[in-house]
C-alpha positions in Angstrom: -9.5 -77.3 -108.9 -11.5 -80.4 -109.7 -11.1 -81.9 -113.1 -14.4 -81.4 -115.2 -14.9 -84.9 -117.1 -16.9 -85.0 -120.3 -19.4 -87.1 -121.9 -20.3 -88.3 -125.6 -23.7 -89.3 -126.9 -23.3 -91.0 -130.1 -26.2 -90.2 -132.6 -29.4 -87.9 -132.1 -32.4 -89.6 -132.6 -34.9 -89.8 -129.5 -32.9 -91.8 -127.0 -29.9 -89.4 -127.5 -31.3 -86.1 -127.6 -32.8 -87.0 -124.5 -29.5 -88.1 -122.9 -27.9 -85.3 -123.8 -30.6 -82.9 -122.9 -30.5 -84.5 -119.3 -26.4 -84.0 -119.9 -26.7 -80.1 -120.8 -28.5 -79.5 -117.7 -25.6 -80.9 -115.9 -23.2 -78.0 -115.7 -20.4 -79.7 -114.1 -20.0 -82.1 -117.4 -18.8 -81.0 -120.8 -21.8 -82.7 -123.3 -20.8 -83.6 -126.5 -23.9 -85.0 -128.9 -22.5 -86.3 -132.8 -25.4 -87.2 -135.5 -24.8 -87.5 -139.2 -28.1 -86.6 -140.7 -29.5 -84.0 -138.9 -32.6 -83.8 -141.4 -32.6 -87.7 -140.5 -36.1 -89.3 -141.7 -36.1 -92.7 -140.3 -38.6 -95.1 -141.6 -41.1 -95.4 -139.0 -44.1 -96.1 -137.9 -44.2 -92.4 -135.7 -46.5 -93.6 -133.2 -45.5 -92.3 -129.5 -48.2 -93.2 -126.8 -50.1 -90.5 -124.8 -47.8 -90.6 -121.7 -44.7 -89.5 -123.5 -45.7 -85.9 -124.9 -46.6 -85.0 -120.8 -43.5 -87.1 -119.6 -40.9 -85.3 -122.4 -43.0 -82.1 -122.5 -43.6 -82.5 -126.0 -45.5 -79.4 -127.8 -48.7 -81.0 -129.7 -47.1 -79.0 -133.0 -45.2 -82.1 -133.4 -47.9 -83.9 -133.4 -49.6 -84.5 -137.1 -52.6 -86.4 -136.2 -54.5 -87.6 -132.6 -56.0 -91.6 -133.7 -58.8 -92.3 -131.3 -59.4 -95.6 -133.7 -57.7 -98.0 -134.6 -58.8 -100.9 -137.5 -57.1 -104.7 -137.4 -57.6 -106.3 -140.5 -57.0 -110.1 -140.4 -55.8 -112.4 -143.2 -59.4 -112.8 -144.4 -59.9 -108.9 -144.6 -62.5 -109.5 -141.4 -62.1 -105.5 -140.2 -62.5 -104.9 -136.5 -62.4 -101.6 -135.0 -60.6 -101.2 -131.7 -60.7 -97.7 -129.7 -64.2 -97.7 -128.1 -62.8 -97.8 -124.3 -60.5 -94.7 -125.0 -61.7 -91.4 -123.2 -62.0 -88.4 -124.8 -58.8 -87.0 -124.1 -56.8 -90.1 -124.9 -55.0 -91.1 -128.2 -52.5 -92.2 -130.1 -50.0 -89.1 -131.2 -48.3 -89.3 -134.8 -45.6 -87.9 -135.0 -42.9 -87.6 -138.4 -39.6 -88.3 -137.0 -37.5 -85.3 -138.6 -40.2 -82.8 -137.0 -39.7 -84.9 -134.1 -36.0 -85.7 -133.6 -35.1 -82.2 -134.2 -37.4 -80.6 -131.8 -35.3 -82.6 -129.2 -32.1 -82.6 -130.5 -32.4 -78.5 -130.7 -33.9 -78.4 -126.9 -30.8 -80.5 -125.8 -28.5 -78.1 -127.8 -30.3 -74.6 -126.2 -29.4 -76.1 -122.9 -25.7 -76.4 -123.5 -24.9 -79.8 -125.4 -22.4 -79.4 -128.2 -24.1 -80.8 -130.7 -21.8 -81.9 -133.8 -22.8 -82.7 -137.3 -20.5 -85.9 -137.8 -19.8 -89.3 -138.1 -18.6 -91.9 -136.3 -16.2 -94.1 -137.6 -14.6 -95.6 -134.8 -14.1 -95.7 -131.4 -11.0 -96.2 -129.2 -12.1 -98.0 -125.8 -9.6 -97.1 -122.8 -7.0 -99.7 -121.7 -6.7 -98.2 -117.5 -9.5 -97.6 -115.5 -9.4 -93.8 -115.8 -8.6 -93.5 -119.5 -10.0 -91.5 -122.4 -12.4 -93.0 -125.2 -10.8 -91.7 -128.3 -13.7 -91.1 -131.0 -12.8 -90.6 -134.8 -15.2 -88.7 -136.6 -15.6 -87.2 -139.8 -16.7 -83.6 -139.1 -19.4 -82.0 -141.8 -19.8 -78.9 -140.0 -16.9 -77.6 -142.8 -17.3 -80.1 -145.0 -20.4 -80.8 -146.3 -19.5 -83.7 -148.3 -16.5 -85.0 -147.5 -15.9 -84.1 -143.9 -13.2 -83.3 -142.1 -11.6 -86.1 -139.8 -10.9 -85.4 -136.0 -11.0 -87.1 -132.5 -12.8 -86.1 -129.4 -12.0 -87.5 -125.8 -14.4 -87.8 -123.2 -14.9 -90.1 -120.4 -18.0 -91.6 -120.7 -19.9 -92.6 -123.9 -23.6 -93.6 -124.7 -24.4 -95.2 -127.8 -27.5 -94.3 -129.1 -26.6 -94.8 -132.8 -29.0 -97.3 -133.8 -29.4 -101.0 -135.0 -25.3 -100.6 -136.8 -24.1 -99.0 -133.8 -20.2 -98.3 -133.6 -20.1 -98.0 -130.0 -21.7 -101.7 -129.8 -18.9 -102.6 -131.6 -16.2 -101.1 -130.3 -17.0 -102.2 -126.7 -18.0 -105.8 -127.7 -21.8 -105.3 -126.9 -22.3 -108.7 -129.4 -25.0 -108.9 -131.8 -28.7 -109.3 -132.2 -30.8 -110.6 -135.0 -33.0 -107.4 -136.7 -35.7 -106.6 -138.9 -36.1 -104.7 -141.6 -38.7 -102.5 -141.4 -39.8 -100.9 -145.0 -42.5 -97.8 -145.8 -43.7 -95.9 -148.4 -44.9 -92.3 -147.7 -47.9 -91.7 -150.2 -49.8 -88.4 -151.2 -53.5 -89.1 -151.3 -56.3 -87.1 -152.2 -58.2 -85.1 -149.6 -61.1 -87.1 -149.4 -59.4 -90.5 -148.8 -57.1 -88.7 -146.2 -60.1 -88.1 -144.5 -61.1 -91.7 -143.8 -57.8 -91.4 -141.7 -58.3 -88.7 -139.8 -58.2 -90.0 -136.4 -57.7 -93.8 -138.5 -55.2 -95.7 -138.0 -54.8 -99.6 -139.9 -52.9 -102.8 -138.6 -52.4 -105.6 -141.4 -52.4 -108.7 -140.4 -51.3 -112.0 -142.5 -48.7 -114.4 -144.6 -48.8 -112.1 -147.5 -48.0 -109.0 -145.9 -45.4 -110.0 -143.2 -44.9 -114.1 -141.7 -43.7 -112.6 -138.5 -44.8 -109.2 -138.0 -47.7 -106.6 -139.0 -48.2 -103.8 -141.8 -49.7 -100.5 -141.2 -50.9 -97.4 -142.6 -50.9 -94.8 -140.4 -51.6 -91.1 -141.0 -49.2 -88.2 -141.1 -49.5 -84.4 -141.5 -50.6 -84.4 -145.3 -50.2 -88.3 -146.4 -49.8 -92.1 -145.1 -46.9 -94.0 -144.0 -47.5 -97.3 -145.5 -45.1 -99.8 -144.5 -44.4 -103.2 -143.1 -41.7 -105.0 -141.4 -40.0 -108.9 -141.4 -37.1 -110.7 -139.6 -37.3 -114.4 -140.5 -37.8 -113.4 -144.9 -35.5 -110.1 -144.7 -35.1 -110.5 -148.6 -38.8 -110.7 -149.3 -39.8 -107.0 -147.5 -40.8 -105.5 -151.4 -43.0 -108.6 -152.0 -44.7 -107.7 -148.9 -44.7 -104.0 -149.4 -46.0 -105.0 -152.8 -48.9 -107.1 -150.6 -49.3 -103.7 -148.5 -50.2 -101.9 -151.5 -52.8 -104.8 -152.6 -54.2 -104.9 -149.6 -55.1 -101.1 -149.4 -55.7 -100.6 -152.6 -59.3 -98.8 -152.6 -58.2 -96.5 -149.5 -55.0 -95.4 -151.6 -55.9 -95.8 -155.2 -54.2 -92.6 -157.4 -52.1 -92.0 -154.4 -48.7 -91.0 -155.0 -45.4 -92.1 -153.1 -43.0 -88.9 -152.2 -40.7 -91.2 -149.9 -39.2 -94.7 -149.9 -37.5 -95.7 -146.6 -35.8 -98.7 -145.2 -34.2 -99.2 -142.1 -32.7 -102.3 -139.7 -34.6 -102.4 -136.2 -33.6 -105.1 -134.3 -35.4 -107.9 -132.6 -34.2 -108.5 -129.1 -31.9 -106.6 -126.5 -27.9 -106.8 -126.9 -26.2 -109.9 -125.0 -24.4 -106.7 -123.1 -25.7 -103.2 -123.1 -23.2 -101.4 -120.6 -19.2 -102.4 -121.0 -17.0 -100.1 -118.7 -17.9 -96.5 -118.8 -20.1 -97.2 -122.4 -23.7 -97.8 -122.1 -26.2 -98.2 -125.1 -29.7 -97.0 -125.3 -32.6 -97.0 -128.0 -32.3 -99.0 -130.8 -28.1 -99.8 -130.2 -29.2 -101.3 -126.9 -32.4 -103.6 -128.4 -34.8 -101.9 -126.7 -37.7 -102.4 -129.7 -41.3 -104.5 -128.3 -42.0 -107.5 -130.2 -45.6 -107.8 -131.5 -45.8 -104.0 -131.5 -42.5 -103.6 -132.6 -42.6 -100.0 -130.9 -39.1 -98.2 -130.0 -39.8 -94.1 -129.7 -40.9 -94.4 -126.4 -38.3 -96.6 -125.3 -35.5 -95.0 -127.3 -36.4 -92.0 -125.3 -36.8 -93.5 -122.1 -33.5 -95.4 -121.8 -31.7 -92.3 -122.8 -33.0 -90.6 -120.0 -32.8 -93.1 -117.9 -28.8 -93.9 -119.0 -28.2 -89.9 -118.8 -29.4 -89.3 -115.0 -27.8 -92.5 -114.0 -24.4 -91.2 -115.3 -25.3 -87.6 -114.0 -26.0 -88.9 -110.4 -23.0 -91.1 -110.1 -20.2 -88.8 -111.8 -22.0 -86.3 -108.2 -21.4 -83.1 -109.9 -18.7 -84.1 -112.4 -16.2 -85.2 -109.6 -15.9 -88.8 -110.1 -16.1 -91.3 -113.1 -19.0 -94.3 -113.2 -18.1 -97.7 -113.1 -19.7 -100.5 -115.2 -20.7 -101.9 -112.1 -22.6 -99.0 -110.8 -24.1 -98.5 -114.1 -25.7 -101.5 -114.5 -27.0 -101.5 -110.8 -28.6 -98.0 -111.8 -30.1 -97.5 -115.0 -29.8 -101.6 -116.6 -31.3 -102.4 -113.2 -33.6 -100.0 -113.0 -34.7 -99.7 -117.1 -34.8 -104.2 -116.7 -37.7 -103.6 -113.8 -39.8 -100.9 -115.3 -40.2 -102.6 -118.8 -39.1 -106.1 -118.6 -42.8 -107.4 -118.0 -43.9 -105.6 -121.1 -41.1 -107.0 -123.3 -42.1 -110.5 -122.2 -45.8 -109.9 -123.0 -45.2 -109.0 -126.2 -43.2 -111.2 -126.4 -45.6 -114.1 -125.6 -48.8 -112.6 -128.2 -46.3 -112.6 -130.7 -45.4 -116.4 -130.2 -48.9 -117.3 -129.9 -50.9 -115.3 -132.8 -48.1 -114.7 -135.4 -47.0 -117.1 -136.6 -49.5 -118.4 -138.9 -53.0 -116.9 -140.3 -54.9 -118.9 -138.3 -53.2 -117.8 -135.2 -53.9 -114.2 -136.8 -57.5 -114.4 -137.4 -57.5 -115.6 -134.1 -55.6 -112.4 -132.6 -58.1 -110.0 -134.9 -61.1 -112.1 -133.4 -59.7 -111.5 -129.5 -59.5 -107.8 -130.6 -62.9 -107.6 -130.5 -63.9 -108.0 -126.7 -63.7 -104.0 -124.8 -62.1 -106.0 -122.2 -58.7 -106.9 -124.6 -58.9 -103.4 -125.8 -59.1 -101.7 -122.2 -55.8 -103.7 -121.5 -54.2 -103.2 -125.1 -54.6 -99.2 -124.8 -53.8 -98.7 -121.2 -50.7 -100.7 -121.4 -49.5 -99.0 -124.6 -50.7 -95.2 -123.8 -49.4 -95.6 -120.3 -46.7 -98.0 -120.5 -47.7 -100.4 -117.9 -48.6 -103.8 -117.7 -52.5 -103.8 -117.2 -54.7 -106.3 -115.7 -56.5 -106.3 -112.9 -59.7 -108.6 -112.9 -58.5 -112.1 -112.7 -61.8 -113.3 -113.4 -62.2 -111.7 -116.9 -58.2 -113.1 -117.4 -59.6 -116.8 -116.8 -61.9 -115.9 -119.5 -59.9 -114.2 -121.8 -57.6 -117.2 -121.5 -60.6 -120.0 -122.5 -61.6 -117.4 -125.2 -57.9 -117.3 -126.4 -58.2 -121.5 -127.2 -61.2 -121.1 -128.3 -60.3 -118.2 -131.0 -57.2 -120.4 -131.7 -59.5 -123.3 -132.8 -61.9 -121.5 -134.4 -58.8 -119.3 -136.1 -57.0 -122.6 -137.2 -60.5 -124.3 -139.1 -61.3 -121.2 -141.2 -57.4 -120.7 -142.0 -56.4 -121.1 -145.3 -54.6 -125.2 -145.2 -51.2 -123.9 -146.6 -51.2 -121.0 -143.7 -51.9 -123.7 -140.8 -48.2 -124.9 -139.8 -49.1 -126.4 -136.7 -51.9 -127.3 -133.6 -52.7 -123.6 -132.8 -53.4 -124.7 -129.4 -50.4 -126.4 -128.9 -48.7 -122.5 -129.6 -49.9 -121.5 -125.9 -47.5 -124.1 -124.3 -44.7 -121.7 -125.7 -45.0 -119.3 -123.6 
């Protein structure tokens, strides 16, 4: 009788549930899904683009609000309102991750994964090329405070526990430099909530973030208000403070029901599969810069890492190599979504890193032709371009919004040539 081997996601957010949802379909692999907080509220942004609810046949009762507009507000306060290409049907969905995270984690579960309230403390990596991985857990299904220590072995282990992840460490992975991202959930009254009802804000500037954005972006029955920094980590409540200034009149007598904080880090890992351990969602990097978006791609690489193991364990009959694993699903992931990381990458470079690069940025967001390209590459996760006439001119225009962006700057915000910022890339 052939041995059935067994697989581990570590943590339930959206890139494990959807590993281990493409695991429980596999009925020749024992599944085996461990979160902590299974009521887990992770500060974020809950923006998923219109591709994923058809893609992860998501029910639109997760989602709390459809934004068909979108306002950029630059350092000056200059508003400009971005949205006008999108069809009718097309929109941003906002999502609140508990609602979210559990509709998936419970579809994974209905399927067959044995999903266990726990967590991980550590994680011994096999020493011969068939061995175990012994994980030590603290087991709350009993124990609701304390928990109850045990050990599960399985053969192969995805780490999807986030930015701290345990199974990065225990395999080596290395580190990455993160942000912090901070937000305030906040009750307002029914009539401002309904100047967000398909309205979503982007902050742009020194005072709210020197590398990154703020947002408010509507939920079910409030506002996420939030904002994020790597390079002043210790600053994030002066800027959440600067949030607060900056949308003052839309949230005046508003009341905050939630503080959250959480680490999401800036780049991918230096190694994101390590013998028969691969990491996905925030463990493996996978977060855009600029955008700073992860849901989709948390979601994405677990699926991706799941039906790579699924295919070359054929039935449950052999065991993956490291090799084959990174020829599969870090091959595969790097082609689909490399370009976009390195895009983002690039705007980030170029318009944020000082508030004349930003007004700059808010100014460019002005042309149909930037927003066409914006949307369709974030709704449809593709890079997008196709008229390399308007690109020529869109590149001229992006010099020409630099200049323009650098003389009305503040002096104290201009660090350097803005035009000298496009020989970065």
């Amino acid at each position: 009788m052939a041995m059935k081997y067994s697989v581990a996601v570590i943590g339930g957010g959206p890139s494990g549930a959807c590993a281990a949802e493409i695991l429980a379909k596999e009925k020749n692999i024992d599944s085996y899904m461990i979160e902590r907080k299974l009521d887990n509220c992770k500060p974020c942004g809950g923006a998923i683009p219109l591709c994923m609810i058809d893609e992860f046949d998501l029910p639109l009762e997760i989602i709390d609000r459809k934004v068909r507009k979108m306002k950029m507000i630059s350092p000056s306060n200059k508003e400009v309102d971005i949205g006008q290409t999108l069809k009718p049907n097309e929109y941003i969905g906002m999502c609140r991750r508990e609602v979210m995270d559990k509709f998936l984690r419970d579809r994974a579960e209905k399927l067959g994964c044995n999903v266990i309230n726990g967590l991980v403390t550590s994680i011994d990596v096999p020493e011969t090329a068939d061995g175990k991985y012994k994980i030590h857990f603290a087991n709350f299904a009993t124990d609701k405070r304390m928990g109850v220590a045990e050990t599960l072995e399985v053969d192969v282990v995805i780490g999807a526990d986030g930015a701290n992840s345990r199974v990065a460490k225990a395999i080596d992975a290395g580190e990455y430099n993160f942000a912090i991202a901070f937000q305030e959930r906040i009750k307002i009254s029914d009539d401002k909530m309904k100047f967000y009802e398909e309205l979503a804000e982007m902050y742009v500037g020194d005072d709210v973030s020197p590398d990154f954005y703020g947002w408010v972006f509507p939920k079910y029955d409030h506002v996420g208000v939030g904002t994020g920094t790597v390079i002043n980590r210790p600053a994030i409540k002066q800027y959440q403070e600067a949030m607060r200034v900056r949308a003052a009149d839309k949230i005046s007598g508003g009341k905050i029901i939630k503080v959250e904080a959480h680490p999401i880090p800036e780049h991918m890992r230096p190694r994101r599969v390590v013998g028969r351990a691969a990491l996905v969602g925030d463990a493996a990097g996978y977060v855009t810069k600029c955008a700073g978006e992860g849901i989709y791609f948390a979601a994405k690489s677990g699926r991706m890492a799941a039906e790579a193991v699924v295919k070359l364990m054929e039935k449950g009959t052999r065991l993956p190599t490291e090799t084959e694993l990174k020829q599969t699903y870090i091959r595969d992931y790097d082609r689909a979504y490399g370009p976009t990381y390195t895009v983002l990458d690039i705007i980030q470079r170029v318009f944020f890193y000082n508030n004349g690069a930003r007004e700059a940025f808010v100014e460019m967001c002005e042309s149909d032709y930037v927003q066409q390209v914006t949307f369709d590459s974030y709704l449809y996760k593709k890079v997008q371009g196709n008229s390399p006439i308007k690109d020529i001119k869109l590149l001229i225009d992006t010099v020409g919004s630099l200049i323009r962006g650098s003389i009305n700057a503040k002096p104290d915000a201009i660090v350097d040539n803005p035009v000298e910022s496009l020989k970065r890339i």
